[in-house]
C-alpha positions as a Markdown table, in Angstrom:
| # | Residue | x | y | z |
|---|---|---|---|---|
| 1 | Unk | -188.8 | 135.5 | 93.0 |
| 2 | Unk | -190.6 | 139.0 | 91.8 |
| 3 | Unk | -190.3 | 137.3 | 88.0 |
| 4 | Unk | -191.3 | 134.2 | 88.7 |
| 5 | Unk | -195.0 | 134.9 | 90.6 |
| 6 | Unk | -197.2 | 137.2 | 90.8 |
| 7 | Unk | -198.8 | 138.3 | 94.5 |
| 8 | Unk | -202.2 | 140.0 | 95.2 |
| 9 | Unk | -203.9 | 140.8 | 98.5 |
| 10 | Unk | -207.3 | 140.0 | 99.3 |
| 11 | Unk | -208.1 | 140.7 | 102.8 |
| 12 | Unk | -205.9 | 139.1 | 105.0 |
| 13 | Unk | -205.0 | 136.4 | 102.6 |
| 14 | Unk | -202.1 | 136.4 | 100.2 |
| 15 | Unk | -202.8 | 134.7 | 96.9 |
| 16 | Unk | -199.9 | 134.0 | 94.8 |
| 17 | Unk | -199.9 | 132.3 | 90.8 |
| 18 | Unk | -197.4 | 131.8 | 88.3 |
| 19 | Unk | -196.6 | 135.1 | 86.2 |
| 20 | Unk | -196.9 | 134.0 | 82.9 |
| 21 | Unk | -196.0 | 137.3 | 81.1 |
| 22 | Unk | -192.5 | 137.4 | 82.8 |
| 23 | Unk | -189.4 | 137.0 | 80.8 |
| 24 | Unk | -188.7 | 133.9 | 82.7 |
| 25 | Unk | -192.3 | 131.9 | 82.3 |
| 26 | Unk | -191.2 | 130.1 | 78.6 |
| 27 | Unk | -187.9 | 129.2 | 79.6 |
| 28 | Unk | -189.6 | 127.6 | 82.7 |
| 29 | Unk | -192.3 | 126.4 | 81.0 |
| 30 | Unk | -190.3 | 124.4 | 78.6 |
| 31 | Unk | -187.7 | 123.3 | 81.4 |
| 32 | Unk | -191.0 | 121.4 | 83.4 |
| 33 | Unk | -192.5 | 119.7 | 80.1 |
| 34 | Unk | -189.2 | 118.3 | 79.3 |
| 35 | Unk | -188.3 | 117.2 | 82.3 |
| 36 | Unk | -191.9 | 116.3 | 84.2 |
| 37 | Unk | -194.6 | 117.2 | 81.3 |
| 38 | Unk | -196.1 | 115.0 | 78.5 |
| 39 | Unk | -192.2 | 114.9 | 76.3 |
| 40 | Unk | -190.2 | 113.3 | 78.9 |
| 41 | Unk | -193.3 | 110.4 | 80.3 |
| 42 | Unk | -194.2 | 109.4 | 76.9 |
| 43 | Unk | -191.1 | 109.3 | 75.2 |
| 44 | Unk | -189.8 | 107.1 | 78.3 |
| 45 | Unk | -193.4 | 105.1 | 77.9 |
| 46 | Unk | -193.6 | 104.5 | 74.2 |
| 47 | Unk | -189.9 | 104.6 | 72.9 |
| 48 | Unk | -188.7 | 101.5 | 74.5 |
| 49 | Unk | -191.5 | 99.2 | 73.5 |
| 50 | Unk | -190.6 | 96.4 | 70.8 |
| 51 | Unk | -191.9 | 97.8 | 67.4 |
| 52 | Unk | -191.9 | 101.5 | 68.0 |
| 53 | Unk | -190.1 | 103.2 | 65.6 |
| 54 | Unk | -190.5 | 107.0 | 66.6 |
| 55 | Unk | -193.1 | 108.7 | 68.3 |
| 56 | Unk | -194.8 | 112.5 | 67.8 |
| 57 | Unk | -197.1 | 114.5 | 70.1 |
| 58 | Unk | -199.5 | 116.0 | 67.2 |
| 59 | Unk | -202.4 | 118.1 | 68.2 |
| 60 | Unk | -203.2 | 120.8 | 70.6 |
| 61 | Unk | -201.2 | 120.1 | 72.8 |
| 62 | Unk | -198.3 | 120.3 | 70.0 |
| 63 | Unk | -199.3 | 123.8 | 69.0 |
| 64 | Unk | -199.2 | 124.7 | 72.0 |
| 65 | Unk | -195.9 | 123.7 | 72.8 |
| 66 | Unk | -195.1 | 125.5 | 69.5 |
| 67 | Unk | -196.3 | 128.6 | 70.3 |
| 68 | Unk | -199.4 | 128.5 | 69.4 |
| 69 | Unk | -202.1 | 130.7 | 71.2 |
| 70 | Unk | -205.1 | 128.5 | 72.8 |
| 71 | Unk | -206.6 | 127.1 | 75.7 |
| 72 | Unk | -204.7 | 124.3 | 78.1 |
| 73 | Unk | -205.2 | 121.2 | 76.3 |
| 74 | Unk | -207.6 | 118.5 | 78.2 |
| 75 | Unk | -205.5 | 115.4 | 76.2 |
| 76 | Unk | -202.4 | 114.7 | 74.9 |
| 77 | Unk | -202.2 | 113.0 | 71.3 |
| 78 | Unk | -199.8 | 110.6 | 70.1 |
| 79 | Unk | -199.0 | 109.6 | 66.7 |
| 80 | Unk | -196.9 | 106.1 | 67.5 |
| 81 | Unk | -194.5 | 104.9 | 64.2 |
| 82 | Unk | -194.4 | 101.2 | 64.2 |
| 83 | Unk | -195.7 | 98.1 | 64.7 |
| 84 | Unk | -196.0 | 97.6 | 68.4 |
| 85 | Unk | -197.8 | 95.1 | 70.3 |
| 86 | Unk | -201.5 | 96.9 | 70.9 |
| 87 | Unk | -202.0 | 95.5 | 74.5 |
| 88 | Unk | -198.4 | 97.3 | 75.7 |
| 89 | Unk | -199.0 | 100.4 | 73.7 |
| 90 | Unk | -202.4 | 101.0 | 75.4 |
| 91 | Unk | -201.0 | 99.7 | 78.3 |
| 92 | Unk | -198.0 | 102.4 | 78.5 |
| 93 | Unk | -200.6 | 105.1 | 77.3 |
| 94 | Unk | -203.1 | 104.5 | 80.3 |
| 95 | Unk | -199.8 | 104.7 | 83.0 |
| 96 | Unk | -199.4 | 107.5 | 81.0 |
| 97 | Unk | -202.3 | 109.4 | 81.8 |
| 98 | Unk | -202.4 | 108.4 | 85.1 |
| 99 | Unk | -198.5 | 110.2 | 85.4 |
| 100 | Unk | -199.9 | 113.2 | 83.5 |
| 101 | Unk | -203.6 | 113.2 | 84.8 |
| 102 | Unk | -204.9 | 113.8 | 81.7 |
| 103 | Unk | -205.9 | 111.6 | 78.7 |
| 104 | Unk | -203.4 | 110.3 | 76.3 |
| 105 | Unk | -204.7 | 109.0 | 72.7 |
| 106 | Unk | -202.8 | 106.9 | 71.0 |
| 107 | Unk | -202.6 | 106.6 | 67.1 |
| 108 | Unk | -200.5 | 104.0 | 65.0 |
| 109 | Unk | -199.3 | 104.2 | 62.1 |
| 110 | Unk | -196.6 | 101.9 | 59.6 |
| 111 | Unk | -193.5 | 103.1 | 59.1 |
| 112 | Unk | -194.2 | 103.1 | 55.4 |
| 113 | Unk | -197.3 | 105.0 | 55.6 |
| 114 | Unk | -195.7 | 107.6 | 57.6 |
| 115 | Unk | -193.3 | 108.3 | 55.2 |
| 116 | Unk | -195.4 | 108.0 | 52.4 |
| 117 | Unk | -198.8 | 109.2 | 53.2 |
| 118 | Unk | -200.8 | 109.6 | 49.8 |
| 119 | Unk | -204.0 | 110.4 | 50.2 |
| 120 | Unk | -204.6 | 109.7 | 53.9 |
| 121 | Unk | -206.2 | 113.0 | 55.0 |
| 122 | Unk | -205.6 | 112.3 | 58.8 |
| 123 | Unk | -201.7 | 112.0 | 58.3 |
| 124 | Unk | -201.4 | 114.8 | 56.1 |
| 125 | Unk | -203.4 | 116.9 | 58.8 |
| 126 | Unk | -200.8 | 115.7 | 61.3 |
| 127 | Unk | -197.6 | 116.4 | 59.3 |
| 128 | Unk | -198.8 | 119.8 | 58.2 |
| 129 | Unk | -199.3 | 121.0 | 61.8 |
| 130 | Unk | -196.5 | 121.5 | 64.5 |
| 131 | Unk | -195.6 | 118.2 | 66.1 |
| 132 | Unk | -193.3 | 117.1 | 68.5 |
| 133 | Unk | -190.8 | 113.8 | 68.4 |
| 134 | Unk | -190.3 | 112.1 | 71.2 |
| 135 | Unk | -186.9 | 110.8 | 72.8 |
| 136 | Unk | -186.5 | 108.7 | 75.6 |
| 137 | Unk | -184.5 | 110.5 | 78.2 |
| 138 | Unk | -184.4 | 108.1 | 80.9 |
| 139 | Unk | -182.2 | 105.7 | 78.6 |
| 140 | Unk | -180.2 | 108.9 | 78.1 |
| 141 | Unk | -179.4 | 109.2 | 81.9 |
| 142 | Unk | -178.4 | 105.7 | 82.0 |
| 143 | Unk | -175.4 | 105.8 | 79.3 |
């Protein structure tokens, strides 16, 4: 347990945190976003809706998952490939946020202009900065 908190005293009260400079905090870390964090909700949100291609966390939240040094992010952005139907991708990114309690914003984009993204200055931003794709692991479990 010694690695995985940290304990001080004040007074009669114990207070104990996370110890996020032990060998074991970025191992855990990663373990909780892919199992409970923003990876494993979205993906199981977004993937399965009619239209959705593929599906990347961009962002802060992204470089921070990367390695990245910064602040913890107050939202989670989402780049969505496809052509869903709006009403069920908002509607699976508010669910979202209420699972995550924090704000999910939700970007589409067409398969082609993903792939291809000329002079659009907001997807070249996003593709030259760490990202993160998305799997459904839910649908895993199942198989």
């Amino acid at each position: 347990m010694a690695e995985l908190i940290t304990e001080r005293r004040h007074g009669n009260l114990r207070l104990l945190r996370a110890n996020v400079s032990g060998r074991l905090a970025g191992p855990l870390t990663e373990l909780f976003a892919l199992t409970y964090g923003p990876i494993a909700v979205l993906g199981d949100l977004l993937l399965p809706l009619a239209g959705v291609e593929e599906a990347h966390i961009y962002g802060s939240w992204a470089a921070r998952y990367s390695g990245e040094y910064g602040g913890v992010p107050n939202d989670v952005d989402v780049l969505v490939v496809g052509n869903p139907d709006e009403d069920e991708l908002y509607d699976a990114a508010r669910k979202a946020e209420r699972l995550l309690g924090r704000e999910v914003n939700v970007h589409r984009v067409s398969p082609a202009r993903w792939l291809e993204p000329g002079a659009d200055p907001f997807l070249t931003c996003v593709q030259g900065r760490p990202t993160v794709r998305l799997e459904a692991f839910e649908a895993k479990n199942r198989e």
